[in-house]
N, C-alpha and C positions, 0 to 999 in steps of 0.2 A: 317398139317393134324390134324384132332381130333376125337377123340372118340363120340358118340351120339346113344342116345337111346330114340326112338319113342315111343309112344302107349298111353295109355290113363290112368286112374285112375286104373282101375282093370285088362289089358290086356296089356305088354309090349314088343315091337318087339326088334329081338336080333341087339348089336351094330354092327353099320355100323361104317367106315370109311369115313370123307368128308373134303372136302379143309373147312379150317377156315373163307375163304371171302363168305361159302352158306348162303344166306338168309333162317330166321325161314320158311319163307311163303312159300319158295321152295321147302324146305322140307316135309314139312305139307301138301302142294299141291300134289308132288310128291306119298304119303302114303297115298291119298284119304282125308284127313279130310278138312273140310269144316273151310276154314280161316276166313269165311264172318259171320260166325255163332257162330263157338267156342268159348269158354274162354279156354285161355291156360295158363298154365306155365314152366321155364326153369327154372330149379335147384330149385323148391321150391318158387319162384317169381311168381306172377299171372302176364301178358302181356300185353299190350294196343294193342289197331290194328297196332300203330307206330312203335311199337317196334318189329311185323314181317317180318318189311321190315329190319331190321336191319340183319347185317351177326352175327354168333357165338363168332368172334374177338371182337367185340362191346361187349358182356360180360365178366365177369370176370370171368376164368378159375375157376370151381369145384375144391374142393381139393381133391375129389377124380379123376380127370381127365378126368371124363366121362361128357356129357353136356345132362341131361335129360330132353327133347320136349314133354311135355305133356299136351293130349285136358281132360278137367277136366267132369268128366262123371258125373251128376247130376240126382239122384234119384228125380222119380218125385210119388207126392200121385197122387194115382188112387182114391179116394175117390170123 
């Protein structure tokens, strides 16, 4: 089991608990963001599409031991 923390650039959901074999996409799916759209990051790493099919075990554990899933929220000019 491990530690994970959802949300986005500016709004973060509190940690869950989830088996290590979950896939990012599962997750992501799961909390509504759009996988097909997003740019995301785990622990500070930006993600490829490939790499959400991957489980959590596939990366290398945080040294804080938390694993933070984040869809990167992009300011856009109204101008």
């Amino acid at each position: 089991m491990i530690k994970v923390i959802t949300g986005d650039t500016i709004n973060r959901d509190e940690e869950e608990i989830l088996p290590a074999n979950t896939t990012l996409r599962s997750v992501l799916d799961r909390k509504g963001y759009s996988s097909a759209t997003g740019t995301f990051m785990l622990n500070n790493t930006f993600l490829t599409s490939a790499d959400l099919d991957k489980t959590f075990k596939d990366f290398p554990e945080p040294p804080s031991g938390v694993y933070k899933l984040l869809d990167v929220v992009k300011a856009r000019n109204a101008a």
